[in-house]
mmCIF file of the N, C-alpha and C atoms, coordinates in Angstrom:
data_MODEL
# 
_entry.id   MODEL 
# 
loop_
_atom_site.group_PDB 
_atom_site.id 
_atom_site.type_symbol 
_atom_site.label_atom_id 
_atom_site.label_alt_id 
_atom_site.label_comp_id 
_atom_site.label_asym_id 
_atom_site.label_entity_id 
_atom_site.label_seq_id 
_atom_site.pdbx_PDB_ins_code 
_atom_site.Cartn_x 
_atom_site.Cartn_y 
_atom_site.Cartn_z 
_atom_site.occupancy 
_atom_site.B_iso_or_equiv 
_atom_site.pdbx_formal_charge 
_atom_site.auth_seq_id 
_atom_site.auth_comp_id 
_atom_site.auth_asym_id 
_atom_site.auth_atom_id 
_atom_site.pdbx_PDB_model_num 
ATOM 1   N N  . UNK A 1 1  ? 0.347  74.839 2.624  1.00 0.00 ? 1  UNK A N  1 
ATOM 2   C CA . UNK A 1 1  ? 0.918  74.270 3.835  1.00 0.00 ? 1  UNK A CA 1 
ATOM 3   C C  . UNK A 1 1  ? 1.665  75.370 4.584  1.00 0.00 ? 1  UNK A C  1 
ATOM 4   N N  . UNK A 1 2  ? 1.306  75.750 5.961  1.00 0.00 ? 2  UNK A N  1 
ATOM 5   C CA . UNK A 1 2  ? 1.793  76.203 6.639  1.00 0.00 ? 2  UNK A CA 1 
ATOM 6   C C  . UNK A 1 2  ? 2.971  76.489 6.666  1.00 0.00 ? 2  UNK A C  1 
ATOM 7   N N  . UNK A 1 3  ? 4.098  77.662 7.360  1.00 0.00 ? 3  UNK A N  1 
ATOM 8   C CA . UNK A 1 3  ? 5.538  76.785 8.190  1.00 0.00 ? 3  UNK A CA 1 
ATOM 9   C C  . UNK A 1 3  ? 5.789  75.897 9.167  1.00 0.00 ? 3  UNK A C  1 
ATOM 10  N N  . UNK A 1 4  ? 5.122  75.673 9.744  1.00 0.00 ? 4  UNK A N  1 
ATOM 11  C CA . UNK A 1 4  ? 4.618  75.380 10.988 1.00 0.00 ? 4  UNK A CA 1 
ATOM 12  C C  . UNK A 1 4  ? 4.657  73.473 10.585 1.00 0.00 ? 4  UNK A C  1 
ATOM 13  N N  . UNK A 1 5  ? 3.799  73.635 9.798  1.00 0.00 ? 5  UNK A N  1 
ATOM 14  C CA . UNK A 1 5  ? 3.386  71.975 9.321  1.00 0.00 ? 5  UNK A CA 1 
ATOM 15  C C  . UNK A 1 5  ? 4.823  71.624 8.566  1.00 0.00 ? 5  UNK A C  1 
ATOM 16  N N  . UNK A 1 6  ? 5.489  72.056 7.588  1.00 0.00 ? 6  UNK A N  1 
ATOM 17  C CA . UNK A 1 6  ? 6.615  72.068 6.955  1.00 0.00 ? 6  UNK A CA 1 
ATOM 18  C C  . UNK A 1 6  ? 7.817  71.792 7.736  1.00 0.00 ? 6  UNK A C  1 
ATOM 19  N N  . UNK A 1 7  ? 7.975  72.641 9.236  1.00 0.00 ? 7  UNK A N  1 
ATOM 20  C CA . UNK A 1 7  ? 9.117  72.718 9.983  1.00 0.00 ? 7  UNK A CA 1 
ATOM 21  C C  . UNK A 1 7  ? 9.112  70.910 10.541 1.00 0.00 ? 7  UNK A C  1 
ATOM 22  N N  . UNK A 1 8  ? 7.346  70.651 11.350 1.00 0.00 ? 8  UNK A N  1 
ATOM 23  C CA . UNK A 1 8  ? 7.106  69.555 12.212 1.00 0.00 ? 8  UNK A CA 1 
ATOM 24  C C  . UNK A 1 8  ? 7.046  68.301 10.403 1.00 0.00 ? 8  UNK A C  1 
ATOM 25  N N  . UNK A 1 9  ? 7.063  68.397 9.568  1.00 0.00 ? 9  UNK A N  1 
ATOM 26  C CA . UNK A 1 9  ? 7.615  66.949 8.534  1.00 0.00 ? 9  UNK A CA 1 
ATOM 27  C C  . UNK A 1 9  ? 8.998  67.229 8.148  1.00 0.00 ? 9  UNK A C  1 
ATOM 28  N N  . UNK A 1 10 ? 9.777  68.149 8.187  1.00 0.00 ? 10 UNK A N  1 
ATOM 29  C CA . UNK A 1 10 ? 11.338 67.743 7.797  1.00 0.00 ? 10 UNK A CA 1 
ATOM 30  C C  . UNK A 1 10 ? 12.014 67.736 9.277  1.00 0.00 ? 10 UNK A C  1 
ATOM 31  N N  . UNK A 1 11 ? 11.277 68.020 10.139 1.00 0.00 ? 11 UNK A N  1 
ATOM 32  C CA . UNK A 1 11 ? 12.046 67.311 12.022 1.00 0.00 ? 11 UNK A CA 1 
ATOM 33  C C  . UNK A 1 11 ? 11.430 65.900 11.948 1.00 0.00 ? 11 UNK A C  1 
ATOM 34  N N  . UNK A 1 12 ? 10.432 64.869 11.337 1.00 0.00 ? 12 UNK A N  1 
ATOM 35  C CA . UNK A 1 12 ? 10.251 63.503 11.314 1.00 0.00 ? 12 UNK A CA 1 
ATOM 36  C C  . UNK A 1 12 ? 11.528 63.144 10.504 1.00 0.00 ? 12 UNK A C  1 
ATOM 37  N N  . UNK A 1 13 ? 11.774 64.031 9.354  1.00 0.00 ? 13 UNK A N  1 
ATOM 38  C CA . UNK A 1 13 ? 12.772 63.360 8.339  1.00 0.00 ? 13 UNK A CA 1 
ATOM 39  C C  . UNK A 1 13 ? 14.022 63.383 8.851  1.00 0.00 ? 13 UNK A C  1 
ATOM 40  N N  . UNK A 1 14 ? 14.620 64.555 9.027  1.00 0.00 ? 14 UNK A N  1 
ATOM 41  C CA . UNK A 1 14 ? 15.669 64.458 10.466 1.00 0.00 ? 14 UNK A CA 1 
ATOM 42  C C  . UNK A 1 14 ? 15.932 63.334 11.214 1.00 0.00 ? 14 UNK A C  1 
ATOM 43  N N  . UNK A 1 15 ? 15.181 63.186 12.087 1.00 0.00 ? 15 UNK A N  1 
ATOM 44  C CA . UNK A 1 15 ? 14.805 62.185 12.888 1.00 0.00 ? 15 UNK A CA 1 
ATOM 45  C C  . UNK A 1 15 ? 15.174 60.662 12.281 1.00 0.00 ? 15 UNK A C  1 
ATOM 46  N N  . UNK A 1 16 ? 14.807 60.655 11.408 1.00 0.00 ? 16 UNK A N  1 
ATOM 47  C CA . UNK A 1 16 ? 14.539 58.944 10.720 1.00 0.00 ? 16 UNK A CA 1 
ATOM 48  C C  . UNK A 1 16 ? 16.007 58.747 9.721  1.00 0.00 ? 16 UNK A C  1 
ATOM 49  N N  . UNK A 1 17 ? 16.393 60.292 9.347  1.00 0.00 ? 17 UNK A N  1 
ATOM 50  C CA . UNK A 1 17 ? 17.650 60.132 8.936  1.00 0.00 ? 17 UNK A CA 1 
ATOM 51  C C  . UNK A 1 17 ? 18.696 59.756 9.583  1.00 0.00 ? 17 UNK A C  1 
ATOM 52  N N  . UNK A 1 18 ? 18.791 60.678 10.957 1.00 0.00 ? 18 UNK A N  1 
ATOM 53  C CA . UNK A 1 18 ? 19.791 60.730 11.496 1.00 0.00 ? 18 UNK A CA 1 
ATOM 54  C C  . UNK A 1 18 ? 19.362 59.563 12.647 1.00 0.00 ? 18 UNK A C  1 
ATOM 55  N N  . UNK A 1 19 ? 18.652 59.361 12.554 1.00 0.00 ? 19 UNK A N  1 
ATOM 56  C CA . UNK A 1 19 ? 18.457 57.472 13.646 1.00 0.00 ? 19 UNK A CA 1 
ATOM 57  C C  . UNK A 1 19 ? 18.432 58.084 14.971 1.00 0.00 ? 19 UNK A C  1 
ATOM 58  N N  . UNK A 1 20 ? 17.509 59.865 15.400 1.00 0.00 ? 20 UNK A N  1 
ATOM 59  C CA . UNK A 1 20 ? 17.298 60.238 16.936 1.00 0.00 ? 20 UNK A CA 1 
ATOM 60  C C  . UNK A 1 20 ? 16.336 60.677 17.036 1.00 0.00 ? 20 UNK A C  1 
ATOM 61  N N  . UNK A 1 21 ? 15.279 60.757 18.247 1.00 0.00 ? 21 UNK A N  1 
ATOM 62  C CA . UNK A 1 21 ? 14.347 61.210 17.858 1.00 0.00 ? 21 UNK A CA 1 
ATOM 63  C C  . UNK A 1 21 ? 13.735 61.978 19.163 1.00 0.00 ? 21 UNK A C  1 
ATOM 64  N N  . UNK A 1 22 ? 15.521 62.640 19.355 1.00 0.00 ? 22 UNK A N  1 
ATOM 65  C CA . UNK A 1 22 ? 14.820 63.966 20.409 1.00 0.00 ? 22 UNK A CA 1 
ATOM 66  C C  . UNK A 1 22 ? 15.893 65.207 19.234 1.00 0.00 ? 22 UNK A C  1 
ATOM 67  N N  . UNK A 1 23 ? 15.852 65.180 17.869 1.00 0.00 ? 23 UNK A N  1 
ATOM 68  C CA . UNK A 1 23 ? 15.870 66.600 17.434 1.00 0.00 ? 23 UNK A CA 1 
ATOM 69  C C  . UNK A 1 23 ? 14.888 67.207 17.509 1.00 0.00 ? 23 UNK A C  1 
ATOM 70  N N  . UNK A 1 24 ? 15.013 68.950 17.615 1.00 0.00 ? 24 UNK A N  1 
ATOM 71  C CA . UNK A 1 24 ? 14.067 69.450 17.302 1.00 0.00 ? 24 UNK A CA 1 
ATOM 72  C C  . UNK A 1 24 ? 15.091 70.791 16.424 1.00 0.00 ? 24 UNK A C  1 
ATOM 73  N N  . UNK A 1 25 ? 14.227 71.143 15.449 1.00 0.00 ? 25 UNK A N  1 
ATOM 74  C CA . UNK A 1 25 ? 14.332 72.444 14.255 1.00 0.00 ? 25 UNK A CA 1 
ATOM 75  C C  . UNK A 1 25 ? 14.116 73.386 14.894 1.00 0.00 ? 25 UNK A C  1 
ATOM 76  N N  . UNK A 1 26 ? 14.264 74.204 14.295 1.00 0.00 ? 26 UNK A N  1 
ATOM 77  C CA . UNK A 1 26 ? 13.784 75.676 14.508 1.00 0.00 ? 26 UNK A CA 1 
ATOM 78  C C  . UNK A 1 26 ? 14.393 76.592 12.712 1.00 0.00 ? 26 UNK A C  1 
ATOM 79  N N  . UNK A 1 27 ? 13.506 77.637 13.017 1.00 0.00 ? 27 UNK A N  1 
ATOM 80  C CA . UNK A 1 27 ? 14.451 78.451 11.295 1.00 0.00 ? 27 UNK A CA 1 
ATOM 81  C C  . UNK A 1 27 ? 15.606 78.411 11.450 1.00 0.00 ? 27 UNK A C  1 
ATOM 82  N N  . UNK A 1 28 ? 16.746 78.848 12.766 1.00 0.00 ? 28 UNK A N  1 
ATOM 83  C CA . UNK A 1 28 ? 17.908 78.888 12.883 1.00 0.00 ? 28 UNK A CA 1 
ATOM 84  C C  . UNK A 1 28 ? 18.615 77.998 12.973 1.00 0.00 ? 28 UNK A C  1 
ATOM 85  N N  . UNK A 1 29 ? 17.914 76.840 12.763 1.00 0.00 ? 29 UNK A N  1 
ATOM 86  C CA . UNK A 1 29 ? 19.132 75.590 13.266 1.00 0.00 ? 29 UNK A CA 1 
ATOM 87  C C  . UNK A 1 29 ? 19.866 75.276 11.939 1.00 0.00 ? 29 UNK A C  1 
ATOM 88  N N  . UNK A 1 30 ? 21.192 75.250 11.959 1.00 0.00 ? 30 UNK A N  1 
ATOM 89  C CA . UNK A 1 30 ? 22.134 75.088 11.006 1.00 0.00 ? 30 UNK A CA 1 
ATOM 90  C C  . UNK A 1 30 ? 22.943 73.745 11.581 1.00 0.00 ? 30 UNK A C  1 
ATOM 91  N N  . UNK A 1 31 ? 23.438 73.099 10.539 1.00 0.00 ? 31 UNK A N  1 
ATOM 92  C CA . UNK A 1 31 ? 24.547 72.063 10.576 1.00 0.00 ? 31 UNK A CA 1 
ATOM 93  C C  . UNK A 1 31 ? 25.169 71.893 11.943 1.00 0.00 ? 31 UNK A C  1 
ATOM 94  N N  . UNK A 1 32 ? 25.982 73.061 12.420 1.00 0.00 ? 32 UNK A N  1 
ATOM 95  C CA . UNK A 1 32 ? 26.226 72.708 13.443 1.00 0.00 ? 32 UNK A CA 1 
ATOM 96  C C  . UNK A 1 32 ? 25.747 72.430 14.568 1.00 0.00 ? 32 UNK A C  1 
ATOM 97  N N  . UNK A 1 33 ? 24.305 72.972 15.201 1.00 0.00 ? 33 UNK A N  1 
ATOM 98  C CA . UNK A 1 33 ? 23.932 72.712 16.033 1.00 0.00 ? 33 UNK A CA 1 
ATOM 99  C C  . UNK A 1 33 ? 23.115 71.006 16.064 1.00 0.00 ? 33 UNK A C  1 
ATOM 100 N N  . UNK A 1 34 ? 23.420 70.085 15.034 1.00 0.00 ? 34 UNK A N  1 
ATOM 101 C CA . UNK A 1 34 ? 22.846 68.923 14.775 1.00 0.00 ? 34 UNK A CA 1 
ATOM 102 C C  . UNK A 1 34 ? 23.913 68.116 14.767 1.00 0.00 ? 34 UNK A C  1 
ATOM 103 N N  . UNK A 1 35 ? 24.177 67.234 15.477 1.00 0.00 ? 35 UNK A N  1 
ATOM 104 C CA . UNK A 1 35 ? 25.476 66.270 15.631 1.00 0.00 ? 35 UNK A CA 1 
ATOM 105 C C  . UNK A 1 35 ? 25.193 65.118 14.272 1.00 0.00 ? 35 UNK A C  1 
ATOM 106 N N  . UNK A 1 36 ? 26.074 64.851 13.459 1.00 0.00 ? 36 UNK A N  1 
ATOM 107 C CA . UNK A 1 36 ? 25.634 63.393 12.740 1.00 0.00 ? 36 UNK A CA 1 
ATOM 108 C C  . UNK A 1 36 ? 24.672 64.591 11.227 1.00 0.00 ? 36 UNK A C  1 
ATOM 109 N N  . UNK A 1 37 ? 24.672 65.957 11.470 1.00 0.00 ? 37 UNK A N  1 
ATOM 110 C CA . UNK A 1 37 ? 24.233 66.476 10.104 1.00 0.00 ? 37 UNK A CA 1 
ATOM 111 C C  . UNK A 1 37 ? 25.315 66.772 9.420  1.00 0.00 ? 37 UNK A C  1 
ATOM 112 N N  . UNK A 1 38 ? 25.895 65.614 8.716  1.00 0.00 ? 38 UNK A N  1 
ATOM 113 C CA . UNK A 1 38 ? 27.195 65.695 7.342  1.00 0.00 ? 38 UNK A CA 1 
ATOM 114 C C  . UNK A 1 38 ? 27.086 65.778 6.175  1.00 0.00 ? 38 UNK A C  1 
ATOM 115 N N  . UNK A 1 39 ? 28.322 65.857 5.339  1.00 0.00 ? 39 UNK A N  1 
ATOM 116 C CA . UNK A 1 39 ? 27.493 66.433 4.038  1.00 0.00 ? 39 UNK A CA 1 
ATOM 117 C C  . UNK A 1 39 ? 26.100 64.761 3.214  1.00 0.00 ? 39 UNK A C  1 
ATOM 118 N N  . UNK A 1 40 ? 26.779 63.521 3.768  1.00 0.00 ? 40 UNK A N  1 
ATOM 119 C CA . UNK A 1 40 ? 26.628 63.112 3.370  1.00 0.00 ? 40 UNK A CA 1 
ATOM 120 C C  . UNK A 1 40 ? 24.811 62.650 3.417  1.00 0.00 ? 40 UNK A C  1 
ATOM 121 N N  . UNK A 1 41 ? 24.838 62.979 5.122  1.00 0.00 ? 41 UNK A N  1 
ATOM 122 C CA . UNK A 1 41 ? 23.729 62.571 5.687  1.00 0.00 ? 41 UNK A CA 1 
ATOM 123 C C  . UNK A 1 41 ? 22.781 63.813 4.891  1.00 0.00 ? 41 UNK A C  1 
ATOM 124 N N  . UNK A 1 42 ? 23.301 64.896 4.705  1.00 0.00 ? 42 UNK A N  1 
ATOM 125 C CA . UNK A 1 42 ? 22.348 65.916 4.010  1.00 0.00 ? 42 UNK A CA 1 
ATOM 126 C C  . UNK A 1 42 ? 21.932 65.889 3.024  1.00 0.00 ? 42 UNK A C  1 
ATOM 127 N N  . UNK A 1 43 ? 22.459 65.048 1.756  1.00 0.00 ? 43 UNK A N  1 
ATOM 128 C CA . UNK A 1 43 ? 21.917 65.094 0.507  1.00 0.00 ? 43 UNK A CA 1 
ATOM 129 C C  . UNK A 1 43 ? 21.428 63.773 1.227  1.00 0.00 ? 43 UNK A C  1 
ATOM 130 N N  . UNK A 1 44 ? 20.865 62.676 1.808  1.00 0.00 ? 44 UNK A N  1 
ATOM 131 C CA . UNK A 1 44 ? 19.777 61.996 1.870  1.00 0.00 ? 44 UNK A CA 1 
ATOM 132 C C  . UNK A 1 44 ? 18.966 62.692 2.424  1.00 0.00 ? 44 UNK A C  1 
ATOM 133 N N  . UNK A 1 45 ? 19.256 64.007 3.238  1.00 0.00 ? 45 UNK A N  1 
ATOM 134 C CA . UNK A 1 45 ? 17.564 64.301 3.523  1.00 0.00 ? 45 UNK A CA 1 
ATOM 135 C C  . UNK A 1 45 ? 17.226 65.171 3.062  1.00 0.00 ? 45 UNK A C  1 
ATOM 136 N N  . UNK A 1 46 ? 17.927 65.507 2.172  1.00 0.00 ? 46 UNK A N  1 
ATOM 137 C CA . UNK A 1 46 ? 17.334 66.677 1.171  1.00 0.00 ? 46 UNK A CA 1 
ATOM 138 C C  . UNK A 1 46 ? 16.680 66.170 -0.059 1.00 0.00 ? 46 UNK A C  1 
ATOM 139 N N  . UNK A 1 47 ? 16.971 64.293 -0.550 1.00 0.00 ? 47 UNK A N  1 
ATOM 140 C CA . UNK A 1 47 ? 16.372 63.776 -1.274 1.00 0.00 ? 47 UNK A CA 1 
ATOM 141 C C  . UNK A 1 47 ? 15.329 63.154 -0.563 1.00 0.00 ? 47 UNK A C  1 
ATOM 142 N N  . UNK A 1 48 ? 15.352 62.986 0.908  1.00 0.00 ? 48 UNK A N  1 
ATOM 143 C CA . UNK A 1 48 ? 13.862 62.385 1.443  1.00 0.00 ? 48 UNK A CA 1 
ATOM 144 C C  . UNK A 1 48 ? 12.753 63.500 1.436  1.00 0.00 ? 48 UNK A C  1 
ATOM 145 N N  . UNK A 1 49 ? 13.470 65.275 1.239  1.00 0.00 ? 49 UNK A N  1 
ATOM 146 C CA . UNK A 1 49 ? 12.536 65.883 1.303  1.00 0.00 ? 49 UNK A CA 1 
ATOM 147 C C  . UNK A 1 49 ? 11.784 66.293 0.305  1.00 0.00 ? 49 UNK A C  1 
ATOM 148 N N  . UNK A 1 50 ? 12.498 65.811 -1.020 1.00 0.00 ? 50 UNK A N  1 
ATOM 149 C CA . UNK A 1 50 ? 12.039 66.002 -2.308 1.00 0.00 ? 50 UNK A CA 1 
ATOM 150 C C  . UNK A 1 50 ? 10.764 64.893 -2.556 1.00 0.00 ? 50 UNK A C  1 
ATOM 151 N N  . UNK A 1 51 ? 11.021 63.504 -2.283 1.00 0.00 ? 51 UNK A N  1 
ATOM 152 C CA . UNK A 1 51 ? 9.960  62.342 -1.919 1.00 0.00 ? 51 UNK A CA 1 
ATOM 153 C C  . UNK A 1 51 ? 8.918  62.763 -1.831 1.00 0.00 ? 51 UNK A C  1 
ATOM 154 N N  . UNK A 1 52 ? 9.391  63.345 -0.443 1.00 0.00 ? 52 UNK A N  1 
ATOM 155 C CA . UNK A 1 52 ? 8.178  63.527 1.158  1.00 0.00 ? 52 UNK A CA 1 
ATOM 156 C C  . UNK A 1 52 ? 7.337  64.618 0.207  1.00 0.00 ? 52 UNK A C  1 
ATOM 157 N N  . UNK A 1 53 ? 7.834  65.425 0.019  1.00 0.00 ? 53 UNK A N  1 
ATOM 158 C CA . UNK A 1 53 ? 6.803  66.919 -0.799 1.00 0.00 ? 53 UNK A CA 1 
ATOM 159 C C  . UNK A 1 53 ? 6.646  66.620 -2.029 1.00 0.00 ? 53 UNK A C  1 
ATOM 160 N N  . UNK A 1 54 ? 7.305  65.767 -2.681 1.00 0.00 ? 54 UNK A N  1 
ATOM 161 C CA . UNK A 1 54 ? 6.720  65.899 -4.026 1.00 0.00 ? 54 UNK A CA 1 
ATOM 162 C C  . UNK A 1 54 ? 7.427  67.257 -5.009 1.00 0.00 ? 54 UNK A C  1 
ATOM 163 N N  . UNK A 1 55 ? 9.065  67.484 -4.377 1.00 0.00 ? 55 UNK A N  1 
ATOM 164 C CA . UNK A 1 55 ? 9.269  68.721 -4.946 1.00 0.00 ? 55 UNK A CA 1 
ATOM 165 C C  . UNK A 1 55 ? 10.854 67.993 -5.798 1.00 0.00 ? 55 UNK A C  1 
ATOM 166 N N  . UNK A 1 56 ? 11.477 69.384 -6.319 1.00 0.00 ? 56 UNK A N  1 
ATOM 167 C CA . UNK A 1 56 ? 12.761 69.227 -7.020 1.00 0.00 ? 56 UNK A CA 1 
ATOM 168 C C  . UNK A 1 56 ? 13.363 70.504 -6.611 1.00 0.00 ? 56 UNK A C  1 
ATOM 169 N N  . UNK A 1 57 ? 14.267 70.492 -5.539 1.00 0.00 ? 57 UNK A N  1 
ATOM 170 C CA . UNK A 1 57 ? 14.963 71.087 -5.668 1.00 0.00 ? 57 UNK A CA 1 
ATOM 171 C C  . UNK A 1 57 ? 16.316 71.487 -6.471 1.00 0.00 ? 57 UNK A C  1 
ATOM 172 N N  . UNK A 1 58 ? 16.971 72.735 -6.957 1.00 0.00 ? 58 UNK A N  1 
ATOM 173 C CA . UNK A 1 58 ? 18.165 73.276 -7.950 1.00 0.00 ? 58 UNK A CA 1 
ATOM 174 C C  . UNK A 1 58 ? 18.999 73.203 -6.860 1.00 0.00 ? 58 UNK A C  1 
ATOM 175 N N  . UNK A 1 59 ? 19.838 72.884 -7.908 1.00 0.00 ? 59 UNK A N  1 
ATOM 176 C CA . UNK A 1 59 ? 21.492 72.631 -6.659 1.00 0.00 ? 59 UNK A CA 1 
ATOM 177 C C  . UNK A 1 59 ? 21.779 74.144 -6.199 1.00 0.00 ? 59 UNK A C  1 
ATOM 178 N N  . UNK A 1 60 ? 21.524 75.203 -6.805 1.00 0.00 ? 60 UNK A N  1 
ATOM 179 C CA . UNK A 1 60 ? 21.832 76.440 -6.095 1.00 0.00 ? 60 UNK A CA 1 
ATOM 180 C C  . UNK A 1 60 ? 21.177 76.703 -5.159 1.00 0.00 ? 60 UNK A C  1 
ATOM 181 N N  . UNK A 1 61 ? 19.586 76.335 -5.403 1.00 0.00 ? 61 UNK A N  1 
ATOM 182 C CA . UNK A 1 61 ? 18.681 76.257 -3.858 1.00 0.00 ? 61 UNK A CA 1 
ATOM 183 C C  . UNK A 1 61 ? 19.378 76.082 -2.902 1.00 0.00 ? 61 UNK A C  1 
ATOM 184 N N  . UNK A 1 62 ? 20.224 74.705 -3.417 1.00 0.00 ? 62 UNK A N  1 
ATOM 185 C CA . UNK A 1 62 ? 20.394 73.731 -2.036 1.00 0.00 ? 62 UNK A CA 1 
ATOM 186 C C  . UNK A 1 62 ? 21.603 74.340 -1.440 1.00 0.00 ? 62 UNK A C  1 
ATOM 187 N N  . UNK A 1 63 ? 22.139 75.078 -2.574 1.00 0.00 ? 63 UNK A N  1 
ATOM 188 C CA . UNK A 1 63 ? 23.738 75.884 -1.569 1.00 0.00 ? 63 UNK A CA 1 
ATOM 189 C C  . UNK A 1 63 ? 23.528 77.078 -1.016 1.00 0.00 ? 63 UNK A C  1 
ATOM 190 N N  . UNK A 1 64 ? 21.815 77.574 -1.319 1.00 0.00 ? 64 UNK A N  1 
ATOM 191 C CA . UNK A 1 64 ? 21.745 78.989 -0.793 1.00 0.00 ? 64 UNK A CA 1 
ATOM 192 C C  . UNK A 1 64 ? 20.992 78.482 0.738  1.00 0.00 ? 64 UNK A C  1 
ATOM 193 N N  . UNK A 1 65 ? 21.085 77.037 1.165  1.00 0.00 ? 65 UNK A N  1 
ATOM 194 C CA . UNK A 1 65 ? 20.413 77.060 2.716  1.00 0.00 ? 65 UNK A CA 1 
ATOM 195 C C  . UNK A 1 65 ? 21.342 77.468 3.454  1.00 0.00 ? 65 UNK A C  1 
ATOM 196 N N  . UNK A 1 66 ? 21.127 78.379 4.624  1.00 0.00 ? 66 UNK A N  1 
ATOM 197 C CA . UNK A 1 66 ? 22.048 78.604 5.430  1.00 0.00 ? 66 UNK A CA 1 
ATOM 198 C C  . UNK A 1 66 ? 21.417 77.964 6.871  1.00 0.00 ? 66 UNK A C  1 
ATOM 199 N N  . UNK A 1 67 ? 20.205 77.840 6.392  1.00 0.00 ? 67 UNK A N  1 
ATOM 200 C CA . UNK A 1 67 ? 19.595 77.129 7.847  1.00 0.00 ? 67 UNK A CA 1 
ATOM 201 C C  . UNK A 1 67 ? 18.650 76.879 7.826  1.00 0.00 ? 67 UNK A C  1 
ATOM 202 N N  . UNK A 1 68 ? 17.673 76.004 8.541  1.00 0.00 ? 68 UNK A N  1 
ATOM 203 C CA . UNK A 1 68 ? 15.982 75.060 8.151  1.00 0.00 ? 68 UNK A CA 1 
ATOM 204 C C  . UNK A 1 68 ? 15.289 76.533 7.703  1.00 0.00 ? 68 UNK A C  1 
ATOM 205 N N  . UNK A 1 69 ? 15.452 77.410 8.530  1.00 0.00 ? 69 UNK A N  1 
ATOM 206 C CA . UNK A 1 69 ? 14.519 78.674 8.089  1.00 0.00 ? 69 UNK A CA 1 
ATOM 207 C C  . UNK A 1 69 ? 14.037 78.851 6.440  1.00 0.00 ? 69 UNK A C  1 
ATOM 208 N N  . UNK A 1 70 ? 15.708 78.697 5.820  1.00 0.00 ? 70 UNK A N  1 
ATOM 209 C CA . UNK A 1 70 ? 15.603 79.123 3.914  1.00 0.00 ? 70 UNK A CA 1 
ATOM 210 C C  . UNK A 1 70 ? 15.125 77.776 3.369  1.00 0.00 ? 70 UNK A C  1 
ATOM 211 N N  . UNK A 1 71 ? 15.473 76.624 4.609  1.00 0.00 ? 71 UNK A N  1 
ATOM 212 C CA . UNK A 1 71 ? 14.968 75.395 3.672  1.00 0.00 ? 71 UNK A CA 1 
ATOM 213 C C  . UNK A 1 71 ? 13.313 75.087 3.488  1.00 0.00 ? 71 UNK A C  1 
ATOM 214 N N  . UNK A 1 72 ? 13.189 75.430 4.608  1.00 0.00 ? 72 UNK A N  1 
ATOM 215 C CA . UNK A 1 72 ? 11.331 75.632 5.099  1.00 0.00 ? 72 UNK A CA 1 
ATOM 216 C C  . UNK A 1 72 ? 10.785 76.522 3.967  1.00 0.00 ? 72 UNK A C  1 
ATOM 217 N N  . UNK A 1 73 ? 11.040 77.836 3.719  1.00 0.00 ? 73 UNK A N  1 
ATOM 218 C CA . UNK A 1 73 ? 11.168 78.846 3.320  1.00 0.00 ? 73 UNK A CA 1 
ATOM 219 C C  . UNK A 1 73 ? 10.780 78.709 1.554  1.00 0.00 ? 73 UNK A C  1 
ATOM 220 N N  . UNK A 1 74 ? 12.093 77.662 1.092  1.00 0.00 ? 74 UNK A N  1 
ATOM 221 C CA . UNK A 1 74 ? 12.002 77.026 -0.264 1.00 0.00 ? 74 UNK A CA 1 
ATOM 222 C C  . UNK A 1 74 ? 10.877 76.102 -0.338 1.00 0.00 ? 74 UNK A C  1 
ATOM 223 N N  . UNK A 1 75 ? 10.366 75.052 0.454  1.00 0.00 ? 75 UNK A N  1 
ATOM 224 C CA . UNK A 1 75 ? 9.567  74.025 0.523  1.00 0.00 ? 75 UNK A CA 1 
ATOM 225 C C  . UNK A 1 75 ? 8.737  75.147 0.236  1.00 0.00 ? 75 UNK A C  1 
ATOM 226 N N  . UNK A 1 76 ? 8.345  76.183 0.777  1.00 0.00 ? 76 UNK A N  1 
ATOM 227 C CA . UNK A 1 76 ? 6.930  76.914 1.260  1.00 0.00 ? 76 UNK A CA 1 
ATOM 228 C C  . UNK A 1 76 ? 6.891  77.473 -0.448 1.00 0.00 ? 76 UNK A C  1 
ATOM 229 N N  . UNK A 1 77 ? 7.416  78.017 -0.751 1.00 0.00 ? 77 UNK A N  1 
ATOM 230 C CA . UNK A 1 77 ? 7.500  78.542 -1.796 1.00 0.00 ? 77 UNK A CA 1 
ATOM 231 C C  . UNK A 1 77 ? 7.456  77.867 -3.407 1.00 0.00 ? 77 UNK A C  1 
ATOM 232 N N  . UNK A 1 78 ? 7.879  76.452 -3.475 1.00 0.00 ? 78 UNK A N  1 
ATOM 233 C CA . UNK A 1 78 ? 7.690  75.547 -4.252 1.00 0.00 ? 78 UNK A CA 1 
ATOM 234 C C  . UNK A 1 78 ? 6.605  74.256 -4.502 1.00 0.00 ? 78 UNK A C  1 
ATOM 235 N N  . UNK A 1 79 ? 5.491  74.698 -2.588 1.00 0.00 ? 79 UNK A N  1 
ATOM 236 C CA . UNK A 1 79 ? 4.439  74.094 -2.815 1.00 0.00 ? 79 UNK A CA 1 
ATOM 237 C C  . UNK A 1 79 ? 3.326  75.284 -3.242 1.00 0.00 ? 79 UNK A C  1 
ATOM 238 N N  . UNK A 1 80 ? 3.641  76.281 -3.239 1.00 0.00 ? 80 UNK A N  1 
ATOM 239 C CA . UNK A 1 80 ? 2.591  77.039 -3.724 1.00 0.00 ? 80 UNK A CA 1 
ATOM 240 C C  . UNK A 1 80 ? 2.491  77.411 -4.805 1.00 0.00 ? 80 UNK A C  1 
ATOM 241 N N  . UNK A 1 81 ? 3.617  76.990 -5.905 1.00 0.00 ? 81 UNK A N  1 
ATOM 242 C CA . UNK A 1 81 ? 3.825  77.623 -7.294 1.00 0.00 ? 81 UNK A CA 1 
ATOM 243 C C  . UNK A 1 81 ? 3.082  76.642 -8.075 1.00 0.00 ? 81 UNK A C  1 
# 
């Protein structure tokens, strides 16, 4: 799977999390530039993204995101192993 395809299914999950559906991602988008992305709202979409892919992310993974880029980045890297 692409980045490309990866970036456009965790901006649906976004979306359906956060109840809007004019976000858009990019690699750089971090916490702040997403209104309503809290800690709380983040571990549900970090468990919708585990669902959605079929993956498991390590809690250190999850503290080394600094932005969709490393999260994309991890997805990409844990569907190819």
């Amino acid at each position: 799977m692409e980045e490309q395809e990866i970036l456009s299914k965790i901006t649906g999950i976004f979306c359906t999390i956060l109840k809007r559906q004019n976000i858009v991602l990019s690699d750089s988008t971090t916490t702040a530039d997403i209104d309503g992305w809290d800690s709380l709202s983040h571990m549900m979409i970090i468990d919708s993204i585990e669902k959605s892919f079929g993956i498991k992310f390590k809690l250190m993974e999850i503290m080394k995101f600094s932005n969709i880029g490393d999260m994309v980045a991890c997805i990409k890297k844990k569907l190819t192993t």
